[in-house]
LOSEVEX-288422 format. One line per 10 residues: their letters; for each residue x, y, z of C-alpha. Coordinates in Angstrom, 3 decimals. Each point is the difference from the previous one (the first is absolute). Example, Ala and Ser with C-alpha at 12.3 -4.5 7.8 and 13.67 -1.06 7.14 Angstrom:
2
AS	12.300 -4.500 7.800  1.370 3.440 -0.660
//
This chain:
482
XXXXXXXXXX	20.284 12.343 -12.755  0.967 0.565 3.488  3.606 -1.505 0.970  1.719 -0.684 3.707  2.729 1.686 0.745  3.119 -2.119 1.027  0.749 -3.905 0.929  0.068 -0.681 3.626  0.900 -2.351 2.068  -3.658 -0.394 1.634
XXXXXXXXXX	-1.627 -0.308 -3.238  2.667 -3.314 -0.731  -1.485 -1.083 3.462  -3.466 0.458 -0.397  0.787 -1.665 -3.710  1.478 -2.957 2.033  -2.873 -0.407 2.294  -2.644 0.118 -2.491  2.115 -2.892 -1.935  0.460 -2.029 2.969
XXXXXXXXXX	-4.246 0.414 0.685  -0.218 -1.399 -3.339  2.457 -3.085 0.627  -2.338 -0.635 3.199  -2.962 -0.004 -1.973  1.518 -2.431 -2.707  1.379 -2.617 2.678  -3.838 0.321 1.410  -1.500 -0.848 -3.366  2.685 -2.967 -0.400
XXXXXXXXXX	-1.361 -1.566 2.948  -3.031 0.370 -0.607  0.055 -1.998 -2.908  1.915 -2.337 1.535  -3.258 -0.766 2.051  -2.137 0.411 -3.596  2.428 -3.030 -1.399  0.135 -2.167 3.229  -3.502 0.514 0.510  -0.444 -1.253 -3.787
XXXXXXXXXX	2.208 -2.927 0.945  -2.269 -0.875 2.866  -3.059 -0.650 -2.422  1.692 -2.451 -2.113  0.285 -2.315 3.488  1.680 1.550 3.035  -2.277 0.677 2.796  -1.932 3.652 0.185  -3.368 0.668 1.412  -0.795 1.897 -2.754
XXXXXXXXXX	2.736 0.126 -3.200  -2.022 1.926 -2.148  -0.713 2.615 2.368  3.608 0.326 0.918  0.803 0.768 -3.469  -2.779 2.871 -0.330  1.426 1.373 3.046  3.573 0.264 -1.319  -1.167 1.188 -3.111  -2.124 3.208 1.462
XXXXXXXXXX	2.976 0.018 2.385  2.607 0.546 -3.214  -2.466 2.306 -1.665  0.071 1.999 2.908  3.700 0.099 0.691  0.497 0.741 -3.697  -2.674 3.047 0.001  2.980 1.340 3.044  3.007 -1.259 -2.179  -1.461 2.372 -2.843
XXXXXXXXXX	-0.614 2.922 2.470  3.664 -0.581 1.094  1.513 -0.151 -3.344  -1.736 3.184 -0.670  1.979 1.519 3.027  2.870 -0.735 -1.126  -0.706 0.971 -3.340  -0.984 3.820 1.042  3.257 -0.516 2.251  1.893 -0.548 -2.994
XXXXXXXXXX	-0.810 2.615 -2.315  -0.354 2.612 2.909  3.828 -0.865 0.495  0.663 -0.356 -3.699  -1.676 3.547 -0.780  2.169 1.535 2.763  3.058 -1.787 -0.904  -0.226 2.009 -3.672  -0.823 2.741 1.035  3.333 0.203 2.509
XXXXXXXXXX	2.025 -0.738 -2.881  -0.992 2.877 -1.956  1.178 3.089 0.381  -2.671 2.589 0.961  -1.681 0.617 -3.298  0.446 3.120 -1.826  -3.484 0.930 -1.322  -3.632 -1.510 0.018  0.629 -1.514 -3.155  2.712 -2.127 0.872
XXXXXXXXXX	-1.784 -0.786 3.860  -2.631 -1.271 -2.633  2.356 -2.253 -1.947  1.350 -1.405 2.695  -3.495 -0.973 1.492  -0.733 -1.572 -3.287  3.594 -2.137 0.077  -0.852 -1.194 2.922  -3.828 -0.986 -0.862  1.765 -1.456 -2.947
XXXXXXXXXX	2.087 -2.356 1.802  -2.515 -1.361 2.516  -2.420 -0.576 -2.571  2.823 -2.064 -2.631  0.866 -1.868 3.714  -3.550 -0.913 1.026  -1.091 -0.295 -3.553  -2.949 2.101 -0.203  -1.385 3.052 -1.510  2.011 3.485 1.076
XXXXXXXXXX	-3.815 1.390 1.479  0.001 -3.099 2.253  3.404 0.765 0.670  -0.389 3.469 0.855  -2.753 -0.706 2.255  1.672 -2.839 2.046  2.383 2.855 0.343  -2.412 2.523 1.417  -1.651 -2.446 2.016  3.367 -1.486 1.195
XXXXXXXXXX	1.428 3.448 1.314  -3.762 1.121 1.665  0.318 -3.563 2.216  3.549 0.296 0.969  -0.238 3.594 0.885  -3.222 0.820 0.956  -1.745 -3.424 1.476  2.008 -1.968 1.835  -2.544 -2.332 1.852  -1.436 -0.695 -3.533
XXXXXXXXXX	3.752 -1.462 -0.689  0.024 -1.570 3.419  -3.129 -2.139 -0.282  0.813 -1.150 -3.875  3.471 -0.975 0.910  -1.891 -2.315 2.987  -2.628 -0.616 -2.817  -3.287 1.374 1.849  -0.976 1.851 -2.895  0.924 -0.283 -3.989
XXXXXXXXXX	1.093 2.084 -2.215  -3.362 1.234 -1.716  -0.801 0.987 3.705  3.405 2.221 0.213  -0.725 1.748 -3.397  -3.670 0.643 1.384  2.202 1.740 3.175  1.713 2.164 -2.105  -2.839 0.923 -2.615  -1.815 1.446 3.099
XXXXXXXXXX	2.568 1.618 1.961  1.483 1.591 -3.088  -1.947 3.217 0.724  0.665 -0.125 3.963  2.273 1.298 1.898  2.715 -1.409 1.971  -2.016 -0.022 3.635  -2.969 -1.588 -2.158  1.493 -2.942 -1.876  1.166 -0.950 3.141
XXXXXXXXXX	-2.938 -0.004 1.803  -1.087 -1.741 -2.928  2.279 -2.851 0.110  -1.134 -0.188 3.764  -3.411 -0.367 -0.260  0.028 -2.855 -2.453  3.547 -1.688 1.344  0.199 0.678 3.216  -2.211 -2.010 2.060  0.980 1.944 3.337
XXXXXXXXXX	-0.554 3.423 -1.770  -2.920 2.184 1.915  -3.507 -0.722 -1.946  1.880 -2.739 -1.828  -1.879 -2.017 -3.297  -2.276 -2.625 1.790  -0.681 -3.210 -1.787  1.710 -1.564 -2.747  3.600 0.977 0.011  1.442 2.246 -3.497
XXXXXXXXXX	1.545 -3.375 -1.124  -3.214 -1.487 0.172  -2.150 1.703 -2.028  0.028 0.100 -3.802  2.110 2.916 -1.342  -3.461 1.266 -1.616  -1.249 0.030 3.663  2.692 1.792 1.343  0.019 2.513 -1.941  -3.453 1.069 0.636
XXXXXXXXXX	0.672 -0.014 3.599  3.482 1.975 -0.504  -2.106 2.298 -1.999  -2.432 0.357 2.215  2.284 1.039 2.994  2.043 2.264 -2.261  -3.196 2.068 -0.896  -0.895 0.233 3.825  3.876 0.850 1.275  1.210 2.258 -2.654
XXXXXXXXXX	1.605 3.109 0.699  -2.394 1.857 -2.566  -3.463 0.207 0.963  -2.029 -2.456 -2.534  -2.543 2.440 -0.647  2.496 2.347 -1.395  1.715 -2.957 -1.921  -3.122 -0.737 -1.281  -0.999 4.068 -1.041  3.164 -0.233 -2.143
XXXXXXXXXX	-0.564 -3.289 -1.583  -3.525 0.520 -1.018  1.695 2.644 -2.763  1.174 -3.512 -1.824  -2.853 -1.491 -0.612  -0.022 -1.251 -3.525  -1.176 -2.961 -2.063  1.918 -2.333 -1.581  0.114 -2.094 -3.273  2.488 -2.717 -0.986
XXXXXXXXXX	-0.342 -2.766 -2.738  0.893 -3.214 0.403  0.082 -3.451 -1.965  -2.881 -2.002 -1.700  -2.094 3.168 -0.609  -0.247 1.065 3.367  0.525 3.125 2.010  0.363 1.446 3.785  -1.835 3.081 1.232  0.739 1.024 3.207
XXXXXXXXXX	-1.447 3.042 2.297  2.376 1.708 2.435  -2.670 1.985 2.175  -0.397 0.719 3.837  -0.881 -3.310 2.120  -3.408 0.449 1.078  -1.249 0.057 -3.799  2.376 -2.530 -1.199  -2.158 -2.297 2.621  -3.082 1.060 -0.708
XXXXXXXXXX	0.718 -0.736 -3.871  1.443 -3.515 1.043  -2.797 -0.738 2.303  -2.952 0.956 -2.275  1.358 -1.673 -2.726  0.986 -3.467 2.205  -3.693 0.319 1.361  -1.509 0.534 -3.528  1.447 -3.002 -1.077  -0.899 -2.439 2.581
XXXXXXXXXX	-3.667 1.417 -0.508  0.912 -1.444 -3.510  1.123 -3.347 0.932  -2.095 -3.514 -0.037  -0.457 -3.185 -1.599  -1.045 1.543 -3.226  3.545 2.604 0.441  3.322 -1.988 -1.931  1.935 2.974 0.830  2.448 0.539 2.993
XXXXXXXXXX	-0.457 2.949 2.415  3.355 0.855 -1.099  -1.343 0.338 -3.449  -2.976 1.353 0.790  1.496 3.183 2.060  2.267 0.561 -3.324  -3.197 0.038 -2.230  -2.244 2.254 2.273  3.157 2.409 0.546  -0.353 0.291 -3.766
XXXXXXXXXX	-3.200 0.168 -0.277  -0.401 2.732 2.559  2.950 2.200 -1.651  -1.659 -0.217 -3.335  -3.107 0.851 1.088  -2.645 -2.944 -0.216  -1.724 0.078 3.131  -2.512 -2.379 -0.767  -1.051 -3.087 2.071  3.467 -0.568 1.474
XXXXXXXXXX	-0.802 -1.805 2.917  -3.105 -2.022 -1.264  -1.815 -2.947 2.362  2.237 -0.254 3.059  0.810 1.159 3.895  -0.315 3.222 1.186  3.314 2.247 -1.737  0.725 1.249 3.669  3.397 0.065 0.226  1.594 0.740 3.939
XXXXXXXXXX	2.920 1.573 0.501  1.547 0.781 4.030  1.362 3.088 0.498  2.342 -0.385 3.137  0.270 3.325 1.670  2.460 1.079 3.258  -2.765 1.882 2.650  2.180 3.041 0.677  0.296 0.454 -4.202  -4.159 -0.231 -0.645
XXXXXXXXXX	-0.328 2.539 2.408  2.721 2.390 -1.905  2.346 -0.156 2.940  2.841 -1.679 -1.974  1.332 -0.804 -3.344  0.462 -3.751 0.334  -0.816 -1.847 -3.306  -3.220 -2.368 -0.455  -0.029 -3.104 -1.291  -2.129 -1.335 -3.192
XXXXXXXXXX	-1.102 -3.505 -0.007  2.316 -1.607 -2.662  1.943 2.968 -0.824  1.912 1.068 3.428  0.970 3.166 1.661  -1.806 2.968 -1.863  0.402 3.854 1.243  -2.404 1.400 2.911  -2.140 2.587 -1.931  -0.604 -3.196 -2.204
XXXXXXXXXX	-1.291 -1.826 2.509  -2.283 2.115 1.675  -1.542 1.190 -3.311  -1.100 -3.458 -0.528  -1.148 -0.221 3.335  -1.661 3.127 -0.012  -1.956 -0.869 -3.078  -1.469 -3.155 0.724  0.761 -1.770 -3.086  -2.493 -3.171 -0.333
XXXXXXXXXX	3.218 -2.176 -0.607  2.331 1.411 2.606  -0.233 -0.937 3.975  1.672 1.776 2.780  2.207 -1.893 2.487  1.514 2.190 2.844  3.020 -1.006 1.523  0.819 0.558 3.914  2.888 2.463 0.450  1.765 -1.527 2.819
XXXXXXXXXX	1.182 -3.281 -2.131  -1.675 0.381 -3.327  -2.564 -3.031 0.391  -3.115 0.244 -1.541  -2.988 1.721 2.444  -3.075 -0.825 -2.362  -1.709 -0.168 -3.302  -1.834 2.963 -1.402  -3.713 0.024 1.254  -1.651 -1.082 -4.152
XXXXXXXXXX	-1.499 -3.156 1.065  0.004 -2.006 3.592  -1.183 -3.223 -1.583  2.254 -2.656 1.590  1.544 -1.995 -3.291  0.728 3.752 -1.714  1.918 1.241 2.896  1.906 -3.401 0.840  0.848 -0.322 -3.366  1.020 3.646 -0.134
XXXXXXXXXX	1.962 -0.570 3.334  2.082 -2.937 -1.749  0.923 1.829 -2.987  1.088 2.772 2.141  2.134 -2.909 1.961  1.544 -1.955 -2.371  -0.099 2.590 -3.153  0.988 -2.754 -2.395  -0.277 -3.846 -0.584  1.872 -1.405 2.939
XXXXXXXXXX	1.696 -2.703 -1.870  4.193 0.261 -0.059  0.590 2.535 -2.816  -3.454 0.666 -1.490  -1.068 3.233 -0.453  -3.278 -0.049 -1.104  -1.827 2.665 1.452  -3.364 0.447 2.031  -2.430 0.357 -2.541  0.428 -3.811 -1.820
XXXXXXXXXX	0.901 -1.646 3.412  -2.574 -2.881 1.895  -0.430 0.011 3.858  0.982 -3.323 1.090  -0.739 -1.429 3.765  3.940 -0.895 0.985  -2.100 -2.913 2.016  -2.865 -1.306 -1.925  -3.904 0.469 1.410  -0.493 -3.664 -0.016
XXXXXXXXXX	2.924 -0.183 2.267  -0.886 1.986 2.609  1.697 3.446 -1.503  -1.899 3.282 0.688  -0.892 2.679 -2.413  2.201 2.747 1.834  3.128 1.948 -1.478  2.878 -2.482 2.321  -2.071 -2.465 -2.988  -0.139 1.886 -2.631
XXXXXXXXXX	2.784 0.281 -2.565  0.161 1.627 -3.587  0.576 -2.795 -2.808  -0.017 0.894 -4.181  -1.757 -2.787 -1.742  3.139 -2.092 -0.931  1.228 0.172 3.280  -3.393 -0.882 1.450  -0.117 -2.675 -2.090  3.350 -1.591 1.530
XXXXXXXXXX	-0.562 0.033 3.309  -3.068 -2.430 -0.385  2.087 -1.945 -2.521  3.368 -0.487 1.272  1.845 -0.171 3.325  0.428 3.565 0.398  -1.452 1.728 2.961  -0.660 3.665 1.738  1.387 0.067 2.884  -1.540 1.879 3.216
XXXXXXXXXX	-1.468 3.849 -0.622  -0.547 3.112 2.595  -2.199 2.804 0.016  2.995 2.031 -1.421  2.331 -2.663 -1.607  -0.619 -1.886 -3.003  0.447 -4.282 -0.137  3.588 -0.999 -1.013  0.233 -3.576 -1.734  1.042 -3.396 -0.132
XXXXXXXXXX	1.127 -1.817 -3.057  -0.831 -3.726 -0.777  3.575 -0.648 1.640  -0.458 1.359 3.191  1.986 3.298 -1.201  -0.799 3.401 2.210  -1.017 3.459 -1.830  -0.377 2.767 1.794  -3.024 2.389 -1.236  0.263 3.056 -1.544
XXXXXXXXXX	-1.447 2.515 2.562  -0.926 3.486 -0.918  2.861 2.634 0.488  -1.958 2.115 2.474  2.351 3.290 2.034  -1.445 1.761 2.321  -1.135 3.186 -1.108  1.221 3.672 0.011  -0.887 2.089 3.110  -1.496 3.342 -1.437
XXXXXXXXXX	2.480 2.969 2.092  -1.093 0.512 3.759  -1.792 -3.160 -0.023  2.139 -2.694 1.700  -0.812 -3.490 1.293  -0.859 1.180 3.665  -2.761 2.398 -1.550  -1.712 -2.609 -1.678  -2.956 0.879 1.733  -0.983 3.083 -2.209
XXXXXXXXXX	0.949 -2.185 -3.052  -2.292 -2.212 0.933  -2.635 1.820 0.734  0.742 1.716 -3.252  -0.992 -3.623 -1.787  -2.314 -0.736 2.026  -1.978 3.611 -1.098  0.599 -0.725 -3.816  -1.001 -3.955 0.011  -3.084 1.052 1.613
XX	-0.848 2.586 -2.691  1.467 -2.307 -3.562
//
C-alpha cells in the first residue's frame, strides 16, 4: 500500500472545500424537496396547473441531486483517508526494514477497515484507489467533489491510467473532463453515461494513446492465453477463453448467429441459452444439425480501419465491431483475407470520420444499414449497450409521417428499446450523417447521445496535412483495386 508523505496545510484546504461542495449539494437537495412536499400540498387543494407533475419533477430533481451528493461524499471520503494515510505515516518514524514498512501498511488497512466497517481487501483498495486520485488525477477529484461524475466513474479513471504515465493520465483526464481540451469527448458528457459505457470509451482511447505501441502490447499478451474453469453453485460451472480479439469475435458471433438460426415459435429456449448449449456442443464435438430451419447464419462484423494504417504507413490500432481498439497487423489481416463475416470501413485521416463501406454488396438497405451500425455502434438508448448485430433500424420520424428512409432518419434500436419508443412517451431526438439521435424522456428530460469516440488519425513520417495530396491519391489507387 502506497502512503502520502506529510499533512499539509493545502490538503486541510482542499479537505475543506470538498466538505463545503458537499454542504451545497445537501442545502440543494433540501429545497428541492421542499418543492416535492409543497407541490404534494398543492394536490390536496391549493391551486397548481399540474400537482402531480410538480411532484415527479422534484422527485427526478432529488434523485438527481442525490446521484451528486453521493459523488461528493465520495470526495470527501478519498480526501479523508488520503489525509488519514499520510497523517500515520508522519507519525512513524522511518521504518527500519520491509517487514515492519509491511506491518505498518497492514495497521493502517486495519484501522480504516474497523472505522468504515468493511472487509480489510475493500479497505486496502479504497486505499490504493484513494492515494492514485489525490496524487495522480486531480480533475477526476475536481468534477466528483462538484458531482459531474460518481465514484464508479473515478475508480474506472484510475483502473485505466494505472499503467500510464504521468503526461498520459493527464491527457486522459482531459479528454473525458475537460470540455475545452483539443479533440475533446463529443456527446454525452463522462457523468452521463453509465459507468459500463465509460469504460469502454476510456478503454478505447487508452488503447489508441498509449505510450506502448498496441501491437507490441498485444505480441506480449498473446503468450497468456489460457482457458479457464471455475465451479459454482447449483451444479453449475464457468469456462472462460482468454484468446486474441479477432477469434474471441468470431467464436461469439458464430455462435450468436447459430442460435438465432435456431430460434422460432417451436424454440422455448432463450438465445442466451441457446449460445451456452451450441458453445458446448461445438467444444465436445457434435457438429450435427446445429442451426436447423432458420435465416441465413451470416454473421457481420465492421472492421474500422485508419487509411494511413491499411496501407502499412502507420501503427494506429483498428477497431472490431463490439470489441474496440485491436492492434494494426490484426486489422489488416482480416482485411486482407476477406472473411465472409468481416466488412472493411476506412476512416479519413484528416479527422477520423468514416470515408466508405467496403465494396461486398451496393444494394441500398445492406449498405444503409451497414452505414448506421457503423454510426451509432450500439442501441442508442441512455445506457444500453447492446451491440450491432441484435439491434432494429428505426425511422426517428415515422414513414406515415412524412420521415424519409435516409441515415439523419435512421437510428439503431435493440428490441426492448424499440419496443418503448412506440409504447411510451419516450422519443429520439434529431440524427446527422455523423451523429447519432440523443433522447427525450416521457418528462421532457434531455439526453445527450452517445457518439462514437472518433481521433483523427496518425500521420505516417514525412506525410503531413499539407501533402495530403499523395495520400490521397494513395487511397484513391488502392479503393480502385479492393
Amino acid at each position: 500500500m502506497e502512503t502520502g508523505a506529510v499533512v499539509d496545510a493545502k490538503g486541510t484546504a482542499g479537505l475543506a472545500g470538498a466538505v463545503a461542495s458537499l454542504t451545497g449539494l445537501v442545502d440543494e437537495l433540501t429545497g428541492a424537496l421542499s418543492g416535492s412536499s409543497d407541490a404534494a400540498d398543492n394536490a390536496h387543494g391549493v391551486d397548481s396547473h399540474d400537482p402531480l407533475r410538480d411532484v415527479a419533477e422534484s422527485c427526478l430533481d432529488g434523485l438527481g441531486i442525490v446521484a451528486r451528493i453521493e459523488a461528493a461524499t465520495a470526495a470527501v471520503k478519498v480526501r479523508l483517508l488520503a489525509e488519514y494515510s499520510g497523517a500515520a505515516a508522519a507519525m512513524e518514524a522511518p521504518a527500519e526494514s520491509a517487514s515492519e514498512s509491511s506491518a505498518r501498511d497492514m495497521s493502517v488497512v486495519a484501522e480504516v477497515a474497523c472505522a468504515l466497517t468493511i472487509g480489510e481487501g475493500a479497505a486496502s483498495a479504497l486505499l490504493q484507489d484513494a492515494h492514485a486520485i489525490t496524487t495522480s488525477l486531480p480533475a477526476t477529484l475536481k468534477a466528483m467533489e462538484a458531482g459531474a461524475v460518481s465514484w464508479r466513474h473515478a475508480q474506472i479513471m484510475v483502473d485505466e491510467t494505472s499503467s500510464l504515465d504521468a503526461a498520459a493520465a493527464t491527457a486522459l483526464e482531459a479528454h473525458f473532463l475537460d470540455p475545452e481540451a483539443p479533440n475533446a469527448a463529443r456527446g454525452a458528457s463522462a457523468g452521463e453515461l453509465v459507468p459500463g459505457r465509460f469504460r469502454r470509451k476510456v478503454r478505447a482511447w487508452r488503447e489508441r494513446h498509449h505510450p506502448e505501441s498496441l501491437t507490441i502490447r498485444h505480441v506480449k499478451s498473446v503468450a497468456d492465453r489460457r482457458m479457464e474453469y471455475s465451479p459454482d453453485r447449483d451444479g453449475m460451472a464457468w469456462v472462460s477463453l482468454y484468446m486474441a480479439a479477432d477469434k474471441a469475435c468470431a467464436v461469439w458471433n458464430r455462435t450468436s448467429a447459430l442460435a438465432r438460426g435456431l430460434q422460432g415459435p417451436e424454440e422455448p429456449r432463450t438465445l442466451t441459452q441457446l449460445r451456452a448449449d451450441l458453445a458446448a456442443k461445438l467444444l465436445l464435438g457434435d457438429t450435427g444439425d446445429l442451426a436447423g430451419p432458420g435465416p441465413s447464419l451470416k454473421a457481420d462484423v465492421l472492421v474500422t480501419v485508419p487509411v494511413c494504417s491499411l496501407l502499412g504507413a502507420t501503427d494506429e490500432p483498428g477497431d472490431l465491431d463490439n470489441y474496440g481498439p485491436i492492434p494494426a497487423s490484426m486489422a489488416r489481416k482480416l482485411v486482407a483475407e476477406g472473411a465472409n463475416s468481416f466488412y472493411r470501413v476506412l476512416v479519413d485521416p484528416r479527422d477520423g470520420a468514416p470515408l466508405e463501406l467496403g465494396r461486398t454488396s451496393y444494394r441500398l438497405p445492406e449498405s444503409l444499414k451497414r452505414w448506421l451500425r457503423m454510426r451509432d455502434g450500439k442501441c442508442t438508448f441512455p445506457g444500453c449497450s447492446n451491440h450491432s448485430q441484435d439491434n432494429e433500424a428505426d425511422h426517428l420520424t415515422a414513414w406515415e409521417r412524412g420521415g424519409s428512409t435516409g441515415i439523419s432518419n435512421l437510428g439503431q434500436l435493440c428490441p426492448k428499446h424499440h419496443r418503448l419508443k412506440h409504447r411510451t412517451g419516450w422519443r429520439p431526438g434529431p440524427a446527422s450523417r455523423n451523429e447519432p439521435p440523443g433522447w427525450t424522456s416521457p418528462r421532457g428530460r434531455q439526453y445527450n447521445a452517445e457518439q462514437p469516440d472518433r481521433a483523427p488519425t496518425l500521420w505516417p513520417p514525412g506525410c503531413l496535412p499539407e501533402e495530403a495530396s499523395v495520400l490521397e491519391a494513395l487511397v484513391v489507387d488502392y479503393l480502385a483495386v479492393s
